[in-house]
N, C-alpha and C positions, 0 to 999 in steps of 0.2 A: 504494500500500500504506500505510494507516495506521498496522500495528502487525507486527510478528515477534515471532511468539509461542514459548511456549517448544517446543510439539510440534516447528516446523518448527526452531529451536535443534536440539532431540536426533535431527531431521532429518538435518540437515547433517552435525553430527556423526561419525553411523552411515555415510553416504556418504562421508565423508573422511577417518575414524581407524577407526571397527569400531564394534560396540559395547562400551559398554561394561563395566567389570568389576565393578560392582556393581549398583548405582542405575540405575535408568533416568533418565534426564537430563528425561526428559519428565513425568514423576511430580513431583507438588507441593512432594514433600520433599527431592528433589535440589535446589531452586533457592539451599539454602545449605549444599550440599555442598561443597566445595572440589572443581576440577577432576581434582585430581592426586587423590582419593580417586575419584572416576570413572572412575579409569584416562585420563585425555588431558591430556598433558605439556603444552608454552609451544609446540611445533611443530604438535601436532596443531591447537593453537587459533589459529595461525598460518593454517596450509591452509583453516583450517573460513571465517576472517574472508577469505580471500584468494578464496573462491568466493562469499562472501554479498559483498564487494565489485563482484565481477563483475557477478553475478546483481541484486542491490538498487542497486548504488552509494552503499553505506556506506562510507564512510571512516573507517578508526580506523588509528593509529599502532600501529607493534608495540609499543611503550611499553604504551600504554594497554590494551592486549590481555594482557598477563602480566601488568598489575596487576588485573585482572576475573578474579579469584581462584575464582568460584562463578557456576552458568548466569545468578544474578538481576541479578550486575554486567554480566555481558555483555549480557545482553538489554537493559538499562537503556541502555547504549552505544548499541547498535545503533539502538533505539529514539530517543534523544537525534539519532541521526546522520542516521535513516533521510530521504531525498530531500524526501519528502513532511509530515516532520515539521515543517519549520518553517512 
């Protein structure tokens, strides 16, 4: 996998918290929404990082993960982390 993109982001998401309560997380203009206006708390983003772990074998710290405030810092992480990226 090259990249994780944001659809499969607002993927995950909707699989592991609901969706959510405003913004589609997948829509261009979420990307610097803050999470916590999307409706998904430091747990949801938690669970959401603890399957694309699984799934991808991204590694991110729960640190790093509540400081990825909005989907563009997360995806940048992941992306940064993703297996195949280095």
């Amino acid at each position: 996998m090259s990249e994780f993109t944001q659809r499969e982001l607002a993927d995950k998401l909707r699989e592991c918290a609901g969706e959510s309560e405003g913004m589609d997380v997948a829509d261009e203009a979420a990307l610097d929404t803050p999470f916590i206006e999307l409706g998904y708390d430091s747990l949801a983003l938690l669970q959401v990082t603890g399957v694309i772990k699984r799934e991808y074998g991204v590694e991110l710290s729960d640190d790093a993960v509540v400081e990825a405030e909005t989907p563009r810092l997360l995806l940048k992480m992941i992306n940064t982390n993703l297996p195949d990226a280095a």
